[in-house]
PDBQT receptor file of N, H, CA, C and O in Angstrom, charges set to zero:
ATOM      1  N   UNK A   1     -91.357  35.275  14.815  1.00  0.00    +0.000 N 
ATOM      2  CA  UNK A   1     -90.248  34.325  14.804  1.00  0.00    +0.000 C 
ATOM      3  C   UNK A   1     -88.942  35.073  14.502  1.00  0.00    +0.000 C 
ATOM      4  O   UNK A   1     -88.914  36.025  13.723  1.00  0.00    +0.000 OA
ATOM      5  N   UNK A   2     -87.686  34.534  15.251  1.00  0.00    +0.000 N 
ATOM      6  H   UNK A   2     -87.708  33.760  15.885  1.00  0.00    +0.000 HD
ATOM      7  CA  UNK A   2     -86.830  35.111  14.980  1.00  0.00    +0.000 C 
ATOM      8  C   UNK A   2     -86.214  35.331  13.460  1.00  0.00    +0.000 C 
ATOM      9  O   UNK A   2     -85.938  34.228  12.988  1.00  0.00    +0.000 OA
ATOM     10  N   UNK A   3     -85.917  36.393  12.561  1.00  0.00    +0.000 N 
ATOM     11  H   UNK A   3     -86.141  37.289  12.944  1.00  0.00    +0.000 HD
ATOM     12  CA  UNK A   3     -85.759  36.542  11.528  1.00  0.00    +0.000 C 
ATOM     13  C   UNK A   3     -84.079  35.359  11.109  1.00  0.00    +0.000 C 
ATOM     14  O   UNK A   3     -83.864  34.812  10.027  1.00  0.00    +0.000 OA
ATOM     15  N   UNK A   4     -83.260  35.303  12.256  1.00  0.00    +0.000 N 
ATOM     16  H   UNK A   4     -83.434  35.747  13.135  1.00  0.00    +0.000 HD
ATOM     17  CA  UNK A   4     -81.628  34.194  11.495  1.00  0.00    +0.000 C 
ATOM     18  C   UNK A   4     -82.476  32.528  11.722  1.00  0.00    +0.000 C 
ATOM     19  O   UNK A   4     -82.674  31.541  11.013  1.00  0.00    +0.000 OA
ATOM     20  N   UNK A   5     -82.695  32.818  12.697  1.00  0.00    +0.000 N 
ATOM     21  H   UNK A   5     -82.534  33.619  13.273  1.00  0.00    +0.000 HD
ATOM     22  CA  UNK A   5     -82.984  30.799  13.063  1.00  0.00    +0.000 C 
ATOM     23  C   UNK A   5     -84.368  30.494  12.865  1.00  0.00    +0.000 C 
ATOM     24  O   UNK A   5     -84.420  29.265  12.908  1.00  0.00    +0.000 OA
ATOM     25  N   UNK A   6     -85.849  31.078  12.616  1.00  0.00    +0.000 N 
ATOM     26  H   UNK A   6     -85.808  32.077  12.582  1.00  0.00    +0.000 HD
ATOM     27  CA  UNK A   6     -87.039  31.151  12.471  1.00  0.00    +0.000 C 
ATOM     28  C   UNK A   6     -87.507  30.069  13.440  1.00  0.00    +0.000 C 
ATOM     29  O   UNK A   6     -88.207  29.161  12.992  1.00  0.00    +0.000 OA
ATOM     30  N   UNK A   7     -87.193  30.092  14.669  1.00  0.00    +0.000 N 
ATOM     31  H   UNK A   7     -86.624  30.830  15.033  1.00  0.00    +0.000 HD
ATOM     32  CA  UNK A   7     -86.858  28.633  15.942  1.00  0.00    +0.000 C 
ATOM     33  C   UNK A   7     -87.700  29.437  17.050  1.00  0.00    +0.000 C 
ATOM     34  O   UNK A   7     -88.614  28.858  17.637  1.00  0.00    +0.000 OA
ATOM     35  N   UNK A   8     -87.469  30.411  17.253  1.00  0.00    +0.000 N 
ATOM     36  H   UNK A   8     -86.727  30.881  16.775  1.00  0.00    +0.000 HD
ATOM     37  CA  UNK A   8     -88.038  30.764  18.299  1.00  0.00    +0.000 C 
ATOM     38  C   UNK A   8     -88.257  32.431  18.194  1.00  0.00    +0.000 C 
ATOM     39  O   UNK A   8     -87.745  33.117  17.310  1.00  0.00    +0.000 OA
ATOM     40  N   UNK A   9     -89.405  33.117  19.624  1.00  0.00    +0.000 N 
ATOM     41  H   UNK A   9     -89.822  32.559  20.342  1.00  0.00    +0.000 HD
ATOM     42  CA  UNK A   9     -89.887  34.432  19.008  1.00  0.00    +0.000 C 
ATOM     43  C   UNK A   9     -89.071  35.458  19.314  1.00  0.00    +0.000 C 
ATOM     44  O   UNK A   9     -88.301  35.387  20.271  1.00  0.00    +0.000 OA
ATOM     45  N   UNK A  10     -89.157  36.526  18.530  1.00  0.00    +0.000 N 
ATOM     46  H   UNK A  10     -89.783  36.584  17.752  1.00  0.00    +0.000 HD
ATOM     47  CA  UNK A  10     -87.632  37.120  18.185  1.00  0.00    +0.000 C 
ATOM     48  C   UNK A  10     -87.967  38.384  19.753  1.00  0.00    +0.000 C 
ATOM     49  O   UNK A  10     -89.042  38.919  20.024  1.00  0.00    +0.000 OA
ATOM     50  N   UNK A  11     -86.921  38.495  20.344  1.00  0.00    +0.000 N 
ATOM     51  H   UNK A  11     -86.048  38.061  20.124  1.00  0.00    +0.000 HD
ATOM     52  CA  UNK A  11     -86.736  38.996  21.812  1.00  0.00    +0.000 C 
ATOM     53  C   UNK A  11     -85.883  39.458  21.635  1.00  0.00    +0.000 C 
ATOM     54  O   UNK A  11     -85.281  39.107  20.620  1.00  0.00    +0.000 OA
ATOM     55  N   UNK A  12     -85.418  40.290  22.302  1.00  0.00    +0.000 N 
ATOM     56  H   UNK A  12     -85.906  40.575  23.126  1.00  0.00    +0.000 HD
ATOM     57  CA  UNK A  12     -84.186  41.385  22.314  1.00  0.00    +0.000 C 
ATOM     58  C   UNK A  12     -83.043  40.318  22.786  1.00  0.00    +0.000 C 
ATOM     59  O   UNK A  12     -82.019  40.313  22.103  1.00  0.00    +0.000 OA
ATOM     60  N   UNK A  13     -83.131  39.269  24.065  1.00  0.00    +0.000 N 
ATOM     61  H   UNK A  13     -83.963  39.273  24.620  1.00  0.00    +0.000 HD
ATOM     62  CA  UNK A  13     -82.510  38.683  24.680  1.00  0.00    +0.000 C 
ATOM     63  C   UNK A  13     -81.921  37.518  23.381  1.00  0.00    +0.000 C 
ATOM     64  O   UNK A  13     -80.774  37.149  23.130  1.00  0.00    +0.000 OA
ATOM     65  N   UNK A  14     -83.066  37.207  22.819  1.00  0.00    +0.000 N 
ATOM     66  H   UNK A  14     -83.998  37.507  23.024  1.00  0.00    +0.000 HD
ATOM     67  CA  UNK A  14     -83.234  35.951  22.075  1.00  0.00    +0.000 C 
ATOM     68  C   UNK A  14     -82.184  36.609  20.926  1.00  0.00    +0.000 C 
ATOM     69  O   UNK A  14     -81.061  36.106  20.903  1.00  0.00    +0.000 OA
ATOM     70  N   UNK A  15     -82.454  37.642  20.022  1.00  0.00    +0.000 N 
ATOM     71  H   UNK A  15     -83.367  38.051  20.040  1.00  0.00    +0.000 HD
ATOM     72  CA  UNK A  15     -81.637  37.837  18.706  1.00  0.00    +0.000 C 
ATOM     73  C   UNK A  15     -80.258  38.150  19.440  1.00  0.00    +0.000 C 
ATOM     74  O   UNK A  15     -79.431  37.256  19.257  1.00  0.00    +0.000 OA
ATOM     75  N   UNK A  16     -79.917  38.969  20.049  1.00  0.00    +0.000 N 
ATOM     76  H   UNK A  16     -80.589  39.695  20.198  1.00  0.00    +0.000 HD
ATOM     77  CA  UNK A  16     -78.973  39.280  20.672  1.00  0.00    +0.000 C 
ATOM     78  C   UNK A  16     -77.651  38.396  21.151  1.00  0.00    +0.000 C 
ATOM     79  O   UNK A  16     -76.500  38.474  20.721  1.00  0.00    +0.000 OA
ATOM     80  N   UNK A  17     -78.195  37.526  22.189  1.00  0.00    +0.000 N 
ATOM     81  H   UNK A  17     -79.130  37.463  22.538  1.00  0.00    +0.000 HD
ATOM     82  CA  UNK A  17     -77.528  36.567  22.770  1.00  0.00    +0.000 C 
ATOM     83  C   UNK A  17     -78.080  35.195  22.781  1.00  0.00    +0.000 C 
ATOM     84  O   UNK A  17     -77.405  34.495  23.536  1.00  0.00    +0.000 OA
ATOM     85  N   UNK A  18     -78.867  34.670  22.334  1.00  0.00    +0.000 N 
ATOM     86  H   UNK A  18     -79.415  35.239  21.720  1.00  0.00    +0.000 HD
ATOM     87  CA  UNK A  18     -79.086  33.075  22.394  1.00  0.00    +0.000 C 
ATOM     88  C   UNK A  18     -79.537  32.692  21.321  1.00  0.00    +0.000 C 
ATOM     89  O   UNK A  18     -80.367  31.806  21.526  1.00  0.00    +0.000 OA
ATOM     90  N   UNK A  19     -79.390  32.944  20.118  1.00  0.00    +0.000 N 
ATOM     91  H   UNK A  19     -78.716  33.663  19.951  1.00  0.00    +0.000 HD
ATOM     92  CA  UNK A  19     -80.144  32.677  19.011  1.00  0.00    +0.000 C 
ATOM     93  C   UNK A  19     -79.034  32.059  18.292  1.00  0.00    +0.000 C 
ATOM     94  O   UNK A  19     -78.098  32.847  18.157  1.00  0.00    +0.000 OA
ATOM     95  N   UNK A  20     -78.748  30.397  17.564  1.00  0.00    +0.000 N 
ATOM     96  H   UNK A  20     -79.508  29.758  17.673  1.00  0.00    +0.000 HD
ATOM     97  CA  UNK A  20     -78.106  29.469  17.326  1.00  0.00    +0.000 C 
ATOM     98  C   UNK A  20     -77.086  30.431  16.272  1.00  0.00    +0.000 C 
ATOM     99  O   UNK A  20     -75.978  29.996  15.959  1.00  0.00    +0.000 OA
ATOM    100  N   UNK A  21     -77.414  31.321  15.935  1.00  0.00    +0.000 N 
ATOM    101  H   UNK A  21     -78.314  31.674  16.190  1.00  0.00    +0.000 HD
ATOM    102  CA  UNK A  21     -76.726  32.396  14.741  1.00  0.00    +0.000 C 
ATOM    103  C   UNK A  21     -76.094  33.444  15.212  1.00  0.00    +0.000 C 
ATOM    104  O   UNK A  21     -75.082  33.819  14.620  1.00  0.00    +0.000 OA
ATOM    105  N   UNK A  22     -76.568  34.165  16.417  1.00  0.00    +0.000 N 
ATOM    106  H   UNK A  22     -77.390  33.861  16.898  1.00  0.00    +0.000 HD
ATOM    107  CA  UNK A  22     -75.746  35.158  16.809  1.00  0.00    +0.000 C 
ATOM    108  C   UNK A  22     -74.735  34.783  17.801  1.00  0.00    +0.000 C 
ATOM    109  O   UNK A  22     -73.761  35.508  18.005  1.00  0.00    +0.000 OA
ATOM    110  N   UNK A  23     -74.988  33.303  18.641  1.00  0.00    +0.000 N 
ATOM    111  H   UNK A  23     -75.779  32.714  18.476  1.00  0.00    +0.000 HD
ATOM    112  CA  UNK A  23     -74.402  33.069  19.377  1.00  0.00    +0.000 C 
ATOM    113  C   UNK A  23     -72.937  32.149  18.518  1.00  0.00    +0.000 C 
ATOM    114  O   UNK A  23     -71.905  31.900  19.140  1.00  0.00    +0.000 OA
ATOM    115  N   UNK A  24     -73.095  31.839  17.355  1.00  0.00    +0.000 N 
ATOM    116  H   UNK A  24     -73.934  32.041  16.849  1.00  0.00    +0.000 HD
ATOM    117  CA  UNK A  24     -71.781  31.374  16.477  1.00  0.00    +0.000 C 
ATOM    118  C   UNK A  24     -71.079  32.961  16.696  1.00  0.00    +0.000 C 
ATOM    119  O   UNK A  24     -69.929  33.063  17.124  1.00  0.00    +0.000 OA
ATOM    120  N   UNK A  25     -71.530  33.615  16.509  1.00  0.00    +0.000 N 
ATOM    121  H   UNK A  25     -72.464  33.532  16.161  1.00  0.00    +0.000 HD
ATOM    122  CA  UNK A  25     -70.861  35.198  16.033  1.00  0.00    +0.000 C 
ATOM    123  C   UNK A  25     -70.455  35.500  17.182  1.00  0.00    +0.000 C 
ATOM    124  O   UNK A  25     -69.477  36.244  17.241  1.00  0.00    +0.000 OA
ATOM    125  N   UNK A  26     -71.191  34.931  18.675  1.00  0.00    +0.000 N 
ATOM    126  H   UNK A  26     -71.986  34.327  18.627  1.00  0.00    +0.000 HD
ATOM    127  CA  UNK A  26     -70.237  35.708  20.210  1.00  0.00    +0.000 C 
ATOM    128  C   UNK A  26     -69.012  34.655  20.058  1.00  0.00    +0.000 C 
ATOM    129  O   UNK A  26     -67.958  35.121  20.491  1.00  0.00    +0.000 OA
ATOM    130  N   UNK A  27     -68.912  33.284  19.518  1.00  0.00    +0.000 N 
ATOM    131  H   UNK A  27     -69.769  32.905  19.166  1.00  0.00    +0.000 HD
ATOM    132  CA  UNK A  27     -68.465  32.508  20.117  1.00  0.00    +0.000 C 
ATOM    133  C   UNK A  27     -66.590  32.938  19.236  1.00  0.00    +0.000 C 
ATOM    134  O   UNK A  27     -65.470  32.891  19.744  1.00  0.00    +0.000 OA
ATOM    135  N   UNK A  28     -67.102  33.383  17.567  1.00  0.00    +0.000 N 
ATOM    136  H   UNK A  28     -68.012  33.421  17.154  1.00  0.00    +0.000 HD
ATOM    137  CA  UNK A  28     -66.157  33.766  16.582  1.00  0.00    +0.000 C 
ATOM    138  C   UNK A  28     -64.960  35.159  17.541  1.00  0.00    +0.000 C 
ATOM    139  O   UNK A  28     -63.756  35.214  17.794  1.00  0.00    +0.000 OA
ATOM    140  N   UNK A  29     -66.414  36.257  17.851  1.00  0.00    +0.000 N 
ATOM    141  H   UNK A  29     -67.391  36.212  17.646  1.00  0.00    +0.000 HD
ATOM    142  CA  UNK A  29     -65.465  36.603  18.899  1.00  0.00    +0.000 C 
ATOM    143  C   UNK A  29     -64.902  36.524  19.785  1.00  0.00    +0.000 C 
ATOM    144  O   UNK A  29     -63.723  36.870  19.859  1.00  0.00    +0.000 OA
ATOM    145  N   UNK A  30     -65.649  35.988  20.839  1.00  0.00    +0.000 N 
ATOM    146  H   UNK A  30     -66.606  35.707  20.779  1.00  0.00    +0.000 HD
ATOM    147  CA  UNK A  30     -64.678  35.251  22.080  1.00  0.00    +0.000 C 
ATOM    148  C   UNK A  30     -63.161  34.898  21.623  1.00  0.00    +0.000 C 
ATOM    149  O   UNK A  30     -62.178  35.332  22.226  1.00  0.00    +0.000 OA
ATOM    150  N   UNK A  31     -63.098  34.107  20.550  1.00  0.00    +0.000 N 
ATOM    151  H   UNK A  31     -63.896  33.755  20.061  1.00  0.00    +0.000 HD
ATOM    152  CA  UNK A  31     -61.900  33.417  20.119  1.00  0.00    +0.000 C 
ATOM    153  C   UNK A  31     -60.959  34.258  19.620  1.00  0.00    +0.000 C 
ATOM    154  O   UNK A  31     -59.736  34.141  19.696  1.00  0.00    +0.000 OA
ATOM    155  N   UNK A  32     -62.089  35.765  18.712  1.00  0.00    +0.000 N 
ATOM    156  H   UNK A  32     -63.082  35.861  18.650  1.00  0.00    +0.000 HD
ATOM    157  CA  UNK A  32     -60.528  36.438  18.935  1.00  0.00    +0.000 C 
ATOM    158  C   UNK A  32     -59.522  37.270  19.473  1.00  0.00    +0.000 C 
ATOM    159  O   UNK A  32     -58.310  37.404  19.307  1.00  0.00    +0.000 OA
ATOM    160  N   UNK A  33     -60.610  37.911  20.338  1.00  0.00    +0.000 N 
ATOM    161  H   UNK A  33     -61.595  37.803  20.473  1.00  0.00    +0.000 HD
ATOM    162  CA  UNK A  33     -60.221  38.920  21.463  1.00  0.00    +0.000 C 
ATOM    163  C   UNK A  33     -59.705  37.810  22.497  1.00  0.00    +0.000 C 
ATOM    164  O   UNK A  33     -59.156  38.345  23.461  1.00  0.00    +0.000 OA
ATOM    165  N   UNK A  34     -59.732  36.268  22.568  1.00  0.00    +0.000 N 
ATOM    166  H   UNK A  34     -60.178  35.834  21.785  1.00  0.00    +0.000 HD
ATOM    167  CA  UNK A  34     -59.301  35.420  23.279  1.00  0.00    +0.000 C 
ATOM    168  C   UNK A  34     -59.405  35.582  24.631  1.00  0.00    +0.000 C 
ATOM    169  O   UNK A  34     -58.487  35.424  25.436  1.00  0.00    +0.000 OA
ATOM    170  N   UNK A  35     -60.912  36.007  24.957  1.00  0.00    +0.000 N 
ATOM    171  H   UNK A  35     -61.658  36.136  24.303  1.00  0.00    +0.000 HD
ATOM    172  CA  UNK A  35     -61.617  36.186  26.339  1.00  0.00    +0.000 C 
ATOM    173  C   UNK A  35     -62.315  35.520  26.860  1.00  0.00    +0.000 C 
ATOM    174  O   UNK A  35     -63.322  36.218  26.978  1.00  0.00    +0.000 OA
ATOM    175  N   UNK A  36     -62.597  34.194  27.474  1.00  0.00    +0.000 N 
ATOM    176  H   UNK A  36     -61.778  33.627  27.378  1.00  0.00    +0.000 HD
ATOM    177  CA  UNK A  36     -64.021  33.663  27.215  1.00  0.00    +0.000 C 
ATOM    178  C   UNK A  36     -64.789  34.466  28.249  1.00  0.00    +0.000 C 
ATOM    179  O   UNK A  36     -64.262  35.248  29.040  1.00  0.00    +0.000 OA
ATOM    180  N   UNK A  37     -66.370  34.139  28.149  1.00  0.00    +0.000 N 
ATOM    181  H   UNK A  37     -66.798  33.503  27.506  1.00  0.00    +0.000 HD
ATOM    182  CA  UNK A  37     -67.016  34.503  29.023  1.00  0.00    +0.000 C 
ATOM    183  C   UNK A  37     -68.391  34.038  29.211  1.00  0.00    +0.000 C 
ATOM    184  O   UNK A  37     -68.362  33.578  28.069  1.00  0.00    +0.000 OA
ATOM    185  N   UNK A  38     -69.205  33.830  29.486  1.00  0.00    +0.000 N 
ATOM    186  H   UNK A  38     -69.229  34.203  30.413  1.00  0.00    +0.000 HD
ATOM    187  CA  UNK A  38     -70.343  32.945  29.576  1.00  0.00    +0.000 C 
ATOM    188  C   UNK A  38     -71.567  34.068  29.611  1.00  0.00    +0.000 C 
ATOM    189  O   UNK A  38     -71.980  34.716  30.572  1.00  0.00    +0.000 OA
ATOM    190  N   UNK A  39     -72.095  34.071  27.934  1.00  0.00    +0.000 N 
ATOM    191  H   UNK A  39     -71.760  33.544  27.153  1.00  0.00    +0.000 HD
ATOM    192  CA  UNK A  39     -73.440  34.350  27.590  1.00  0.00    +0.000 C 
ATOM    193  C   UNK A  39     -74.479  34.532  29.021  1.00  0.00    +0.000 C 
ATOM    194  O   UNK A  39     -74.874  33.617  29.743  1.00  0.00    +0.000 OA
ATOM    195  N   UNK A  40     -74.838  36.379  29.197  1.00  0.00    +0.000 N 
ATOM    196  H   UNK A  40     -74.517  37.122  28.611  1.00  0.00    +0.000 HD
ATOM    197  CA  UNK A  40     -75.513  36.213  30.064  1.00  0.00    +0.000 C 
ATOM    198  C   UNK A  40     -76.870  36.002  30.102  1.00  0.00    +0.000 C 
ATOM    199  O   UNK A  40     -76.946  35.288  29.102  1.00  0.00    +0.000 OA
ATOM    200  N   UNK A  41     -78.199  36.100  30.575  1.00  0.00    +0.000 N 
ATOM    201  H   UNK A  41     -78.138  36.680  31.387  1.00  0.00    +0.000 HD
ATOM    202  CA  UNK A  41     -79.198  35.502  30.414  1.00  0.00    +0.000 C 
ATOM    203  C   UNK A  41     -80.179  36.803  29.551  1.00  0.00    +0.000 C 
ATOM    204  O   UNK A  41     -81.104  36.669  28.750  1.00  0.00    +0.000 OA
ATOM    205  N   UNK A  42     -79.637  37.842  30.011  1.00  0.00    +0.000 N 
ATOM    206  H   UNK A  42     -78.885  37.951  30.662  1.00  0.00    +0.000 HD
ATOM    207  CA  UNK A  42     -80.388  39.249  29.312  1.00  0.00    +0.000 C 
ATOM    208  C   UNK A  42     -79.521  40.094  28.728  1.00  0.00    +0.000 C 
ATOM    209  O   UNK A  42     -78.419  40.107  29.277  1.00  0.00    +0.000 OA
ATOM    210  N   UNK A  43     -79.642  40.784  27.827  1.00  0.00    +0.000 N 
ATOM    211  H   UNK A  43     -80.537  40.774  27.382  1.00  0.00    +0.000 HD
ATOM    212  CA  UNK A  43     -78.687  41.903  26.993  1.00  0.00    +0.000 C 
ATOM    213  C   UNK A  43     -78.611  43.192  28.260  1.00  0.00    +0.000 C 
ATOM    214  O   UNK A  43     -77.489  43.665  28.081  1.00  0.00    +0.000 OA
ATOM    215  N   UNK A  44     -79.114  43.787  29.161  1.00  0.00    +0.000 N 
ATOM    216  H   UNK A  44     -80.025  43.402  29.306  1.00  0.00    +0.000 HD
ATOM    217  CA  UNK A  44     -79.066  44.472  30.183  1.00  0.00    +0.000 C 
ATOM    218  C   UNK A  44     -77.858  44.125  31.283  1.00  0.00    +0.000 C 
ATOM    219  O   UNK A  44     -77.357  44.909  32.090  1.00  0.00    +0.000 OA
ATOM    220  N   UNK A  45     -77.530  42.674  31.066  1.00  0.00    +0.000 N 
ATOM    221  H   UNK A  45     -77.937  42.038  30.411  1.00  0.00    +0.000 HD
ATOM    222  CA  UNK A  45     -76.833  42.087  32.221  1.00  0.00    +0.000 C 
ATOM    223  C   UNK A  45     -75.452  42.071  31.270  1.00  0.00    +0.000 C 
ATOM    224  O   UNK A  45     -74.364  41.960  31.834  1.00  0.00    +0.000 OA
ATOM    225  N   UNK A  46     -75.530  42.187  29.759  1.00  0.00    +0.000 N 
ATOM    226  H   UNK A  46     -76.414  42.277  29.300  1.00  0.00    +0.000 HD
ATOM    227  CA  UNK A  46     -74.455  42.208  29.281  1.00  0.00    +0.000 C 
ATOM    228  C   UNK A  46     -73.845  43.707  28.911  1.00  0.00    +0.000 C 
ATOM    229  O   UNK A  46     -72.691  43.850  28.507  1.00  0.00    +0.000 OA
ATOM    230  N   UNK A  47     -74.747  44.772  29.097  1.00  0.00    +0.000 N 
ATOM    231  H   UNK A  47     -75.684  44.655  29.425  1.00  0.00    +0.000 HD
ATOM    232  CA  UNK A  47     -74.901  45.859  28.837  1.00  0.00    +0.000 C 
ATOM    233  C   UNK A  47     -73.532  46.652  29.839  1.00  0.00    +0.000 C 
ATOM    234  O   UNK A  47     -72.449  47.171  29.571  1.00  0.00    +0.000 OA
ATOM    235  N   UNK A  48     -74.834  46.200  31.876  1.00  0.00    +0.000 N 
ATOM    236  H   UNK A  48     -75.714  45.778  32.093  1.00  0.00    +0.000 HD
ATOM    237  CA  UNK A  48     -74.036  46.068  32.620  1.00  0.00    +0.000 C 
ATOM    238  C   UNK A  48     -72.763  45.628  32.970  1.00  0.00    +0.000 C 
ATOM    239  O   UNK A  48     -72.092  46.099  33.888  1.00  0.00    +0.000 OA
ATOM    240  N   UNK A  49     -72.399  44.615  32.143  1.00  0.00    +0.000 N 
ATOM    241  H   UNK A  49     -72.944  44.232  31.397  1.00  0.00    +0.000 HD
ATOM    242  CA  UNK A  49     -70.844  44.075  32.414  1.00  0.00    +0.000 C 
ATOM    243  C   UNK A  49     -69.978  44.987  31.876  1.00  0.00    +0.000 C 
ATOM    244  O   UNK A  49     -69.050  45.387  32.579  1.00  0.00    +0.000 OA
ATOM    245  N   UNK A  50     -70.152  45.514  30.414  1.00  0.00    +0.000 N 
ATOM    246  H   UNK A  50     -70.906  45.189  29.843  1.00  0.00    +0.000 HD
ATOM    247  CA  UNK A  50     -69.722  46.152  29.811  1.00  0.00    +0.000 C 
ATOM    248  C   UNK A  50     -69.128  47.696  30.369  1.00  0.00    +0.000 C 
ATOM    249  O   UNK A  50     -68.175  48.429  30.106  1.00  0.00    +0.000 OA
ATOM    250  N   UNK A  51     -69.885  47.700  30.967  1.00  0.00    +0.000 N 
ATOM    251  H   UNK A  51     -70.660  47.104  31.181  1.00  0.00    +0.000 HD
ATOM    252  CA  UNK A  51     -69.893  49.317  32.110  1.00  0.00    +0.000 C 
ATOM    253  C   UNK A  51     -68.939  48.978  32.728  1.00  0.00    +0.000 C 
ATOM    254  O   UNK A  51     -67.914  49.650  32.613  1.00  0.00    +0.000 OA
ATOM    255  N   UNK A  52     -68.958  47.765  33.632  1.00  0.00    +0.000 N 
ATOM    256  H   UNK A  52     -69.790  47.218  33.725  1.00  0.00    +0.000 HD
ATOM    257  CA  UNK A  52     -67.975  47.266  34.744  1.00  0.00    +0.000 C 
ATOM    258  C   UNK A  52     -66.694  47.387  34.033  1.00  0.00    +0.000 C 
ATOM    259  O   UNK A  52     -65.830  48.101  34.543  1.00  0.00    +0.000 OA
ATOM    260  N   UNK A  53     -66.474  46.828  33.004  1.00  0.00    +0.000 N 
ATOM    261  H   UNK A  53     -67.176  46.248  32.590  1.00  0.00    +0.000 HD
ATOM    262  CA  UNK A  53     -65.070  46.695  32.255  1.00  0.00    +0.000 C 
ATOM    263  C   UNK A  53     -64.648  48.030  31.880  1.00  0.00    +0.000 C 
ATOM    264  O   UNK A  53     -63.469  48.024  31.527  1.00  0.00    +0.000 OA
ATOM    265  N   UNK A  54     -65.047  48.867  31.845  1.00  0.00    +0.000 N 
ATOM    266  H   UNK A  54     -66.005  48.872  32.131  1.00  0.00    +0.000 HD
ATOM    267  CA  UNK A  54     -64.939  50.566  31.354  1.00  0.00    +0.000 C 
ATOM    268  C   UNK A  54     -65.516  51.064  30.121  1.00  0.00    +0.000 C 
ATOM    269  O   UNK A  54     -65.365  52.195  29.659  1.00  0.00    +0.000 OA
ATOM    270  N   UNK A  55     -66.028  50.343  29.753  1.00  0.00    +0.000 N 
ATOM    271  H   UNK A  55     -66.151  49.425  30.129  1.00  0.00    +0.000 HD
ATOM    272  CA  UNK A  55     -67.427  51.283  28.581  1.00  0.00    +0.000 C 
ATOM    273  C   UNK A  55     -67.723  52.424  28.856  1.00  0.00    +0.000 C 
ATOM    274  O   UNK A  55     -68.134  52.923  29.904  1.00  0.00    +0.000 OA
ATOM    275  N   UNK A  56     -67.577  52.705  28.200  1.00  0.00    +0.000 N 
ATOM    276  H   UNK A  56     -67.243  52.300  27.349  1.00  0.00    +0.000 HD
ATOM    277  CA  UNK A  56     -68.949  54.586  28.197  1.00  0.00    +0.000 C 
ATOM    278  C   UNK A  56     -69.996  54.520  27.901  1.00  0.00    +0.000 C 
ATOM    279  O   UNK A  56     -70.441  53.608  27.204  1.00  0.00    +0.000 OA
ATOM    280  N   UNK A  57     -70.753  55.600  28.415  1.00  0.00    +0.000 N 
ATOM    281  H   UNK A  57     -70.391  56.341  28.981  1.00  0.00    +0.000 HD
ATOM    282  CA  UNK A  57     -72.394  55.517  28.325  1.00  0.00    +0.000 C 
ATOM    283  C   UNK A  57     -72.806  56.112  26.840  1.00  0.00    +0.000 C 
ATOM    284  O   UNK A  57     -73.769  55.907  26.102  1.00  0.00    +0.000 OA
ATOM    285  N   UNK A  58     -71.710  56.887  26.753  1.00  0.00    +0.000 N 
ATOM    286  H   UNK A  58     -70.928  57.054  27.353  1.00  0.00    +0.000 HD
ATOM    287  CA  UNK A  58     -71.997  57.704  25.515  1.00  0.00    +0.000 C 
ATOM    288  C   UNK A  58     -71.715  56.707  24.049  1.00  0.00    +0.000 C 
ATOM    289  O   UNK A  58     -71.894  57.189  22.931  1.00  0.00    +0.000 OA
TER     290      UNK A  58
């Protein structure tokens, strides 16, 4: 079970991005970097975006 919400089983996808606790914490940021963006379905797909925007690998 996930160790913040004990709701559901703890997944990389799940703690990461959809879990009722971490997703208060994307939402705190969204608001202050004042970006929105819509929670993607896997941490890989958010990984990927991240690249797109100019991240480094390193």
């Amino acid at each position: 079970m996930c160790f913040f919400c004990h709701e559901k089983e703890e997944t990389n996808n799940h703690l990461f991005l959809h879990c009722r606790v971490t997703a208060h914490l994307w939402f705190k940021f969204q608001s202050l970097i004042q970006d929105p963006w819509v929670v993607p379905e896997h941490t890989a797909d958010l990984l990927s975006c991240w690249m797109k925007r100019g991240g480094s690998k390193t």
